[in-house]
LORO-742291 format. One record per atom (N, C-alpha, C): y, x, z. Coordinates in steps of 0.1 Angstrom, whole numbers, padded with zeros to 4 digits, always signed. Layout:
<atoms>
YXZ
...
</atoms>
This chain:
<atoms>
+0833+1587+0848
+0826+1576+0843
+0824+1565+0854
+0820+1567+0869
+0821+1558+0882
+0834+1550+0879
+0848+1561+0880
+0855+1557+0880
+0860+1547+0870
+0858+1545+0858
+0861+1534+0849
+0854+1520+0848
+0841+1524+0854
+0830+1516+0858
+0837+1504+0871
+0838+1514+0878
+0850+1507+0890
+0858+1500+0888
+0863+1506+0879
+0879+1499+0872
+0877+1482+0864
+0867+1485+0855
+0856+1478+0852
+0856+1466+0858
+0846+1464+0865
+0841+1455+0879
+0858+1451+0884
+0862+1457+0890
+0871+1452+0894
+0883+1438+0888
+0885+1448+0878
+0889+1438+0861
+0882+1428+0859
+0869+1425+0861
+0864+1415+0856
+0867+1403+0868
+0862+1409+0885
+0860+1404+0890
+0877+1392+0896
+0885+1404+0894
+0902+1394+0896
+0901+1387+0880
+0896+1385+0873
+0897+1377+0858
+0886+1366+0864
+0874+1365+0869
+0867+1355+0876
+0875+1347+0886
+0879+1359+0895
+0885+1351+0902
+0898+1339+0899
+0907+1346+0889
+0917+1339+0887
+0910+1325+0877
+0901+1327+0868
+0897+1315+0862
+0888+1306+0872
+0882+1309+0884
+0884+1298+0894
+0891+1292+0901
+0904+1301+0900
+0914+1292+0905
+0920+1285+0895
+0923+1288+0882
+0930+1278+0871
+0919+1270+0869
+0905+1268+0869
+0897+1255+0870
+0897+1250+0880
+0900+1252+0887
+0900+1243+0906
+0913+1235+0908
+0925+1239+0903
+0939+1235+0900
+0938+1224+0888
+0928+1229+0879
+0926+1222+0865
+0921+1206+0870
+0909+1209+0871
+0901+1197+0879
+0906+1190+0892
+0918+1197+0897
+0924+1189+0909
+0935+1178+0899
+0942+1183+0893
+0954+1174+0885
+0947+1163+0876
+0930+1167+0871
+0928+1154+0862
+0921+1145+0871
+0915+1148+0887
+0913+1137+0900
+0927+1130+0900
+0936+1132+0897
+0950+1129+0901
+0953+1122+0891
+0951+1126+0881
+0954+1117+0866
+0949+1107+0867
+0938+1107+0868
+0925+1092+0875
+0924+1086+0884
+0934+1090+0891
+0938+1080+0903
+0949+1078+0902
+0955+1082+0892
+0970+1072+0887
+0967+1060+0877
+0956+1065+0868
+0949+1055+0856
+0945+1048+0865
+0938+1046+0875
+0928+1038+0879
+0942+1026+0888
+0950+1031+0895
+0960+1025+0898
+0969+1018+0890
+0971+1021+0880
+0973+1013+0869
+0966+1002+0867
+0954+1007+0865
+0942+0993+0863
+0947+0980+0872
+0944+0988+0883
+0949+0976+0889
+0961+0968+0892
+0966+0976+0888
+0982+0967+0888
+0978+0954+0873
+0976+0960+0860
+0972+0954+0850
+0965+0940+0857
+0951+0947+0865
+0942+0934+0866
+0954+0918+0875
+0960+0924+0887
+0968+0915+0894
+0982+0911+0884
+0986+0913+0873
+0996+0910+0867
+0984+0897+0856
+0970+0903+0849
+0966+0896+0843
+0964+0884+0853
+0963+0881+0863
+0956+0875+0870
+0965+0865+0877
+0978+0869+0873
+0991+0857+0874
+0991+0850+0859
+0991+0856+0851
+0991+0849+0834
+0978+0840+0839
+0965+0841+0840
+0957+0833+0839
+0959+0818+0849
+0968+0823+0860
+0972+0809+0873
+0982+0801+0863
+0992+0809+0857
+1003+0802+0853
+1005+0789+0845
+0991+0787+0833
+0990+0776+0828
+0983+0762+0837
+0975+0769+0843
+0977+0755+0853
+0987+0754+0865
+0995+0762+0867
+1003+0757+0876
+1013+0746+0862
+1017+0753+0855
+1021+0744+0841
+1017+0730+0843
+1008+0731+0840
+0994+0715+0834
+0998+0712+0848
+1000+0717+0861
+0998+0704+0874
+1014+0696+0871
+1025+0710+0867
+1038+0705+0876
+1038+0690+0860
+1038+0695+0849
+1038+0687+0838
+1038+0671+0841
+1028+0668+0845
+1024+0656+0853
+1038+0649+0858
+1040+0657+0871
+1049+0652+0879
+1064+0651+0872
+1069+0663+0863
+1082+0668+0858
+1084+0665+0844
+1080+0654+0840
+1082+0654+0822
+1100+0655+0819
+1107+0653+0830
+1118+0654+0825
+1126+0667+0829
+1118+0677+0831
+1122+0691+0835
+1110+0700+0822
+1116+0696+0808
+1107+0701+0801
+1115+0712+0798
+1128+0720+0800
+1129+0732+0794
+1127+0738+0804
+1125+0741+0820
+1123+0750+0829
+1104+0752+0826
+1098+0740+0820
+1084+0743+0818
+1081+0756+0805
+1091+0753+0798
+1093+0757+0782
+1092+0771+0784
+1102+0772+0795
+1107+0786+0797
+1098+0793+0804
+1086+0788+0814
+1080+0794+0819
+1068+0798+0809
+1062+0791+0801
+1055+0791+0791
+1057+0803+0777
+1070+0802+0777
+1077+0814+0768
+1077+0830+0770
+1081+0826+0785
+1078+0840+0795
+1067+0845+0796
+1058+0837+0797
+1042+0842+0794
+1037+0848+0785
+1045+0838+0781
+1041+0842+0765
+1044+0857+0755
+1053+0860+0759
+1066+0870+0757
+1056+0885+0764
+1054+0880+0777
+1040+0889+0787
+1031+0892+0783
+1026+0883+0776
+1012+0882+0768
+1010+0892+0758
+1022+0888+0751
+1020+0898+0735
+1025+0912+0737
+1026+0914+0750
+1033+0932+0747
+1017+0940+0748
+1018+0951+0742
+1007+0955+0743
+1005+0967+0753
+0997+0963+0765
+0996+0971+0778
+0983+0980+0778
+0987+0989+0781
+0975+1001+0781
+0977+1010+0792
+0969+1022+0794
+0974+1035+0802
+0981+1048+0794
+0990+1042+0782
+0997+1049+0774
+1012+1047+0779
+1010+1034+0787
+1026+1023+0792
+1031+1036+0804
+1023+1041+0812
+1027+1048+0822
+1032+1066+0816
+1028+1069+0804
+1034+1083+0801
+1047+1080+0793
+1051+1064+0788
+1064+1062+0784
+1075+1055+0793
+1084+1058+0799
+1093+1052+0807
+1098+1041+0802
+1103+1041+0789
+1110+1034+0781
+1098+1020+0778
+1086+1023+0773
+1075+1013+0772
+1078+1002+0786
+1072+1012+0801
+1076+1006+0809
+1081+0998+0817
+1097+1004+0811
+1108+0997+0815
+1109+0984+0810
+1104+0983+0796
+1100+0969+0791
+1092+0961+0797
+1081+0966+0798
+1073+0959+0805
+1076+0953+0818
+1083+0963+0826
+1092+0956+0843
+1102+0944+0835
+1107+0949+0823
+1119+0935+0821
+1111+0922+0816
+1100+0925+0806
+1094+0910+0806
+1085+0904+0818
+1084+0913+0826
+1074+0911+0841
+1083+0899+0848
+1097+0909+0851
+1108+0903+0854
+1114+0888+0849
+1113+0886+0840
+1119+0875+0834
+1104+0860+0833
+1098+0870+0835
+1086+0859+0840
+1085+0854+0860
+1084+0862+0864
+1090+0860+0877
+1100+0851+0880
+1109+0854+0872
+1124+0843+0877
+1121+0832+0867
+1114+0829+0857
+1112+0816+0855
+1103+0806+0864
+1091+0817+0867
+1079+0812+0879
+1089+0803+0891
+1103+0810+0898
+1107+0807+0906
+1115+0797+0904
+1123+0795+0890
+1127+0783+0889
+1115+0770+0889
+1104+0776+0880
+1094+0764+0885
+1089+0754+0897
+1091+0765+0905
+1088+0764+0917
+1100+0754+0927
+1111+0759+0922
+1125+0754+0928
+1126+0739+0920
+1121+0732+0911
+1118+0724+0902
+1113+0714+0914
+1099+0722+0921
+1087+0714+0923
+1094+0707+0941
+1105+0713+0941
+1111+0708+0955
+1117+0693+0956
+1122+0691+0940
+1126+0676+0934
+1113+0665+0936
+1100+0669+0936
+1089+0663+0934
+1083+0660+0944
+1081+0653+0959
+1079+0655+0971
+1063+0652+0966
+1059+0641+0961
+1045+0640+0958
+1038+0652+0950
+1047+0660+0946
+1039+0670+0937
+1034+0683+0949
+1047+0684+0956
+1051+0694+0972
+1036+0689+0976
+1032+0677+0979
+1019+0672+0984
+1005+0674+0976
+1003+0674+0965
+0998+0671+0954
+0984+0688+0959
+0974+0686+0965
+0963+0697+0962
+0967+0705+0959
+0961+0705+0946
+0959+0711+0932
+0971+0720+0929
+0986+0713+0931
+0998+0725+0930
+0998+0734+0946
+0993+0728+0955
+0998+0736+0965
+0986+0749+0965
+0976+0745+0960
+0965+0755+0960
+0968+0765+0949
+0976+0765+0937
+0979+0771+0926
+0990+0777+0933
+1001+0768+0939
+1013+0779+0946
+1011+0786+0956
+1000+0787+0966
+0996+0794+0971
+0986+0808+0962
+0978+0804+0956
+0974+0815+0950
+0983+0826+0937
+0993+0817+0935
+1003+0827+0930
+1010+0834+0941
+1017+0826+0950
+1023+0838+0963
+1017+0849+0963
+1003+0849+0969
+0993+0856+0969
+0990+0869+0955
+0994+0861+0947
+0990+0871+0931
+1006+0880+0935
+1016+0874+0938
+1025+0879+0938
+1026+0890+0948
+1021+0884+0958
+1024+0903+0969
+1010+0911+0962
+1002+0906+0959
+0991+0916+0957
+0999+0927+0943
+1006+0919+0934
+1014+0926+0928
+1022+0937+0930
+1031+0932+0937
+1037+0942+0953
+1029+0956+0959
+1018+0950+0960
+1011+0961+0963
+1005+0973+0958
+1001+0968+0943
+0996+0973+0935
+1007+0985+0931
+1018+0978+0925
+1025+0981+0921
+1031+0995+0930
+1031+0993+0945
+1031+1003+0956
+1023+1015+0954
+1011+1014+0956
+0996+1020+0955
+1002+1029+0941
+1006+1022+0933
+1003+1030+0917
+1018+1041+0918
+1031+1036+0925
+1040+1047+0924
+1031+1058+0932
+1026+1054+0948
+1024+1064+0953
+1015+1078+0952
+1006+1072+0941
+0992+1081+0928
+1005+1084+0921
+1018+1080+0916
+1021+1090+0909
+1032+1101+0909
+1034+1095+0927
+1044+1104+0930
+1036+1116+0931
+1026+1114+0941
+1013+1130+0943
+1008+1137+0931
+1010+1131+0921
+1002+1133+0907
+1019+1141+0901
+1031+1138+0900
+1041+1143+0891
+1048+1152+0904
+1046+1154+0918
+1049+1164+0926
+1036+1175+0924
+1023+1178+0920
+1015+1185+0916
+1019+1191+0905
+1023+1183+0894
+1026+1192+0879
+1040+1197+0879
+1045+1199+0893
+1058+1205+0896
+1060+1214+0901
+1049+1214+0908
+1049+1227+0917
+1044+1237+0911
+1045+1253+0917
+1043+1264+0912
+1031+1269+0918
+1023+1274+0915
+1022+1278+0900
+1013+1269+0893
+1008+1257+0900
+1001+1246+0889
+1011+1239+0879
+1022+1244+0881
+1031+1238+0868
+1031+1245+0855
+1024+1257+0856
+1022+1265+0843
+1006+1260+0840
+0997+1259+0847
+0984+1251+0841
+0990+1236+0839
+0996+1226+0844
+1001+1216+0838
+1007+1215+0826
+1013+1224+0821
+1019+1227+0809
+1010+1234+0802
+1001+1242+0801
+0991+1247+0794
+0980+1234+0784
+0978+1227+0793
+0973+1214+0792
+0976+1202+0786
+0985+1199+0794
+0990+1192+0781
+0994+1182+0797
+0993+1183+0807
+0995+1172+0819
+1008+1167+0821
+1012+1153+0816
+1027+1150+0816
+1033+1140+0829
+1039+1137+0835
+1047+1133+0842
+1045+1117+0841
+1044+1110+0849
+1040+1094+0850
+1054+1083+0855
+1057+1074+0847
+1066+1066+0849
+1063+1058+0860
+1072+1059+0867
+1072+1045+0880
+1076+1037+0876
+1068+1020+0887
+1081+1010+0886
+1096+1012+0892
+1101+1005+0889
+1117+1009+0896
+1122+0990+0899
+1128+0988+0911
+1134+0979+0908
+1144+0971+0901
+1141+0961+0900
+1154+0953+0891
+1169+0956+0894
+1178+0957+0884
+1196+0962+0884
+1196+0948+0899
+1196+0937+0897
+1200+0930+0904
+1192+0926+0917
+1183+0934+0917
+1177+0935+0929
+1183+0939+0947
+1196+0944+0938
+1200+0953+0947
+1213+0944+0953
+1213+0934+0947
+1227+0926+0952
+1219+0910+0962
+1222+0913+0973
+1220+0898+0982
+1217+0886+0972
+1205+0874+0973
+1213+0862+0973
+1221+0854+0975
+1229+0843+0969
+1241+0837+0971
+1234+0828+0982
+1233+0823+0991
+1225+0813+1004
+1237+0800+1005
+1239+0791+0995
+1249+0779+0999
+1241+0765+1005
+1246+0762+1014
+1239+0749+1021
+1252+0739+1018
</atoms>
């Protein structure tokens, strides 16, 4: 009777033990989940935060450029195009969502820069406050973008190398804990600019 008793206890006690370790593993991947969400956030808030500069950098250059109205058009479209996708922390468990998201990001970016390349025609505008304070605060939105964008692969490299490994890859899968899409750079990212003087 000791002896089953023993057997007992002991049974219970490796069944405690092991369900503190599948809660401690559990509760470590959803810290990780939330500091991928939470890095998201902020990539979100610094991409919102270029949409909101972009109409006045618009309204300054407009002034100076009435006869550069399709590079305004296009930047305005771009936004626009930005605007209506619908961004959540659902964008990071679909690659394919993502990937969209980096291409209209993308296509906003290179109209910003033709804007920009526009405002070089304009020496009074190059002068002009109000645009250099707007072009400067977009630079600015732009590396913080950069950064963000940094910060958020690196929450999800540590977060999709966790639900990889063994043996928290069998409580990752018990759960339901999926794998997080990165940014990735642009196809043509990878090719020099053309530099003709």
């Amino acid at each position: 009777m000791k002896k089953i008793l023993a057997i007992v206890i002991v049974l219970v006690l490796v069944a405690l033990l092991f369900g503190l370790v599948i809660a401690g593993k559990y509760n470590s991947l959803v810290r990780q989940e939330e500091a991928v969400k939470t890095a998201w956030s902020q990539v979100e808030n610094v991409y919102q935060r270029r949409l909101d500069l972009i109409p006045n950098l618009v309204e300054t250059v407009k002034g100076y450029a009435k006869h550069e109205k399709s590079v305004l058009i296009e930047v305005t479209a771009a936004r626009a195009g930005v605007g209506q996708m619908k961004v959540d922390a659902g964008l990071i468990n679909d690659p394919a969502a993502l990937q969209s998201f980096q291409k209209a990001q993308a296509n906003l970016s290179g109209a910003l820069s033709r804007l920009l390349a526009v405002a070089e025609n304009y020496p009074t505008l190059k002068a002009n406050e109000n645009f250099l304070a707007l072009q400067s605060q977009l630079e600015g939105t732009e590396n913080r973008i950069t950064v963000e964008r940094k910060r958020y692969n690196d929450m999800a490299q540590a977060y999709n190398t966790s639900i990889r490994q063994f043996p928290v890859n069998f409580i990752a899968e018990m759960f339901g804990f999926k794998a997080k899409a990165y940014f990735e750079s642009e196809p043509a990212a990878t090719k020099a600019p053309a530099v003709k003087f």
